[in-house]
Structure formats: structure tokens, C-alpha cells
C-alpha positions in Angstrom: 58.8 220.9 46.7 59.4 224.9 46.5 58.9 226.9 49.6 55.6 228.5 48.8 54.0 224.8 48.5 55.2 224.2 52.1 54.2 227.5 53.6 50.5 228.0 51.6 48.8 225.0 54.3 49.8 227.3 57.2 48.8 229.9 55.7 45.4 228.3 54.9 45.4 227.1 58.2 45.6 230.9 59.8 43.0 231.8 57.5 40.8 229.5 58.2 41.0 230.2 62.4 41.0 233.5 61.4 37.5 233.3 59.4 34.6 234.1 61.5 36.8 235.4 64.4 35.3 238.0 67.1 39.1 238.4 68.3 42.4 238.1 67.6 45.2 238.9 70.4 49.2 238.4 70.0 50.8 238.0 72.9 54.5 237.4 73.3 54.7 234.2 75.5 59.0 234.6 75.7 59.8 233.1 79.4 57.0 230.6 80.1 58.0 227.5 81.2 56.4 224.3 80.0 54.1 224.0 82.5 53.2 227.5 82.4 52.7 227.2 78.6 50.4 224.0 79.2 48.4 225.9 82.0 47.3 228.5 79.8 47.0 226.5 76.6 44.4 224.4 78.8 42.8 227.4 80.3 42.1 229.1 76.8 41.0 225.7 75.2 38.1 225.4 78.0 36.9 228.9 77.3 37.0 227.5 73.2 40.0 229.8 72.1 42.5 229.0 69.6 46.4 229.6 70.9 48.7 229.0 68.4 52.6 229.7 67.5 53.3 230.3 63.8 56.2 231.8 62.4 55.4 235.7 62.4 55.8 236.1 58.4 53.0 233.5 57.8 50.8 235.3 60.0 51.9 238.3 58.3 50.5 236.7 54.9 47.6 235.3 56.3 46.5 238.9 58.0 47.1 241.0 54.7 44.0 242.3 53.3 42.0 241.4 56.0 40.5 243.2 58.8 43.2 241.7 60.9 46.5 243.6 58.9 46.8 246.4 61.3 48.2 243.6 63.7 51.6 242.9 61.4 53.3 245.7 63.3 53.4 244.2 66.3 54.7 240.6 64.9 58.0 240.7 66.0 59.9 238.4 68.5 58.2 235.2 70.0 54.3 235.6 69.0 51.5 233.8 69.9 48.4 234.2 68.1 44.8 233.9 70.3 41.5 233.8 68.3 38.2 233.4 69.7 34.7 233.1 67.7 32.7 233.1 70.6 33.2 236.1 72.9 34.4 239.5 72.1 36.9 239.5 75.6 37.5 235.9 76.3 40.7 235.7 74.7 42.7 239.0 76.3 40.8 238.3 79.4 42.2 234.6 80.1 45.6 236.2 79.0 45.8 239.2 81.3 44.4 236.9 84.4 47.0 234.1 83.2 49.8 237.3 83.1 49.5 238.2 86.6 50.8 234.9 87.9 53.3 234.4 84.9 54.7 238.0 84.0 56.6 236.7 81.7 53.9 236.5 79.1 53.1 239.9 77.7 49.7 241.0 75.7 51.0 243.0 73.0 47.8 243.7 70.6 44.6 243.1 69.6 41.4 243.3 67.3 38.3 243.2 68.9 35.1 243.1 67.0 37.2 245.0 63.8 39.4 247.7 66.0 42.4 247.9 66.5 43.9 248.2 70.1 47.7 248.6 71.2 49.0 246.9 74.6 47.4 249.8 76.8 44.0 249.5 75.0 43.9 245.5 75.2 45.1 245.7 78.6 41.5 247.9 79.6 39.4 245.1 77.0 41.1 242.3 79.1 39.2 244.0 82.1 35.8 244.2 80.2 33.4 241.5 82.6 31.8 238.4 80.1 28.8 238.9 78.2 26.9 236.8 80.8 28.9 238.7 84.2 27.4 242.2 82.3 23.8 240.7 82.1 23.9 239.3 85.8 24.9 242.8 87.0 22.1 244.8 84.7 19.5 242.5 85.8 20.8 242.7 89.5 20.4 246.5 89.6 16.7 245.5 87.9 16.1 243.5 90.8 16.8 245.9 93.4 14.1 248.8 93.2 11.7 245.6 92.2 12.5 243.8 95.3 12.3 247.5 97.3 9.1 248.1 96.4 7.7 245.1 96.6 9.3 245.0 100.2 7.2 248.5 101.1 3.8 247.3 99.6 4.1 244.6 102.3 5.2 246.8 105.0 1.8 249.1 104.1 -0.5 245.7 103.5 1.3 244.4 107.2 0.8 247.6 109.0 -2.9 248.0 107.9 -3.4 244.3 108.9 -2.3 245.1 112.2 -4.2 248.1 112.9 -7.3 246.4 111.5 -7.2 244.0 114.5 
């Protein structure tokens, strides 16, 4: 069997996590132990984000001619490949929190939502609150003048009670 027979399923295989894919973040993973490794596999699989390890010139052919090519600068060394359909940030942001205990696991680059960021620019996505944490704020700060003036009206309505007696 020649060698492009053998590579062309993981290729395929990229491709097809690739499809439909909201994010894409390499991250060089060089240092973790085992348990680390399994600890952050396990944290990225419960927030539905595909971590793989591929060799970085199959990744290289799977990216070219897609939106995702501007990442095949920064395959180099030990890669690891996280893609996530769901949410924009998930995948740099389970990263990044999973980095500060385990420094040995480095966020090089990203695409999010079709742009390209370096490892300063996925570093400040990593910090981007969830979808849901951004809604709970916004309709906090709803809330608020709501609640105030809700909280006045019955101050008035109690005060004119009281003088009505």
C-alpha cells in the first residue's frame, strides 16, 4: 500500500472535524504528564471539543485551501489540534484555564469564527466570558435600573400609605 493510501483517512479524518468548525486552536502540549494530558482531554470532551494529535504535515494537508491554512505556520514541534462546533471561545478558554496549572502546555494559535489570531491574540479570546456568562451579565445590568425603580414606586406608594393614615 503506497503512502498516500495510508495518509488520505487522516486526512479525511481532519477534514471532516474540521467541517462546520467555529474554532480551531494548536496548542503545543510538550511536557504534560499523562495525567495532565487525560485531565485536559476530559475537560475539553465535557465542554464537546475535539483534542487531537496528528502529525503536523497531515494537518498541513488537511488545512490547505481552507479557511483554516493561515494556521500551517505555526505547526511546528509537538501540536495538538482543538476544534470546537459549538462555541466561538470554548476551546482557547478550557486551554488557557487548563495552562495556568500546567505551564507546560502552550496556546500557540487560533482561528476564531474565520480570523486569524497569533498566541497574544488567542491568549485575550481565551479571556472572552461564554455566550451564556455574556447574556447573564447584559441581562443583570437590565435588571438593575428595573429593580431600582420598581423599588422607589413602592417607597412613594408606602410613604403616601402612611401619611394617608
Amino acid at each position: 500500500m503506497a503512502k498516500v493510501e495510508l495518509k488520505k483517512p487522516v486526512i479525511d479524518e481532519i477534514k471532516a472535524h474540521l467541517d462546520g468548525a467555529k474554532t480551531v486552536v494548536l496548542a503545543d502540549y510538550l511536557g504534560l504528564t499523562v495525567e495532565e494530558d487525560t485531565n485536559l482531554r476530559r475537560q475539553l470532551r465535557e465542554n464537546n471539543v475535539i483534542y487531537k494529535v496528528y502529525k503536523n504535515t497531515m494537518v498541513n494537508f488537511a488545512i490547505k485551501g481552507t479557511e483554516f491554512e493561515a494556521l500551517s505556520k505555526d505547526l511546528h514541534g509537538a501540536t495538538a489540534i482543538a476544534i470546537s462546533k459549538e462555541d466561538a471561545t470554548i476551546a482557547a478558554r478550557v486551554l488557557n484555564n487548563f495552562a495556568k496549572t500546567a505551564p507546560e502546555l502552550e496556546l500557540k494559535a487560533g482561528i476564531v469564527e474565520g480570523e486569524y489570531y497569533d498566541h497574544e491574540g488567542i491568549q485575550v479570546i481565551a479571556n472572552i466570558p461564554s455566550r451564556e456568562e455574556l447574556l447573564a451579565k447584559f441581562l443583570g445590568s437590565l435588571k438593575a435600573p428595573v429593580t431600582n425603580f420598581a423599588l422607589a414606586v413602592k417607597a412613594i406608594a408606602d410613604k403616601k400609605e402612611q401619611e394617608g393614615n
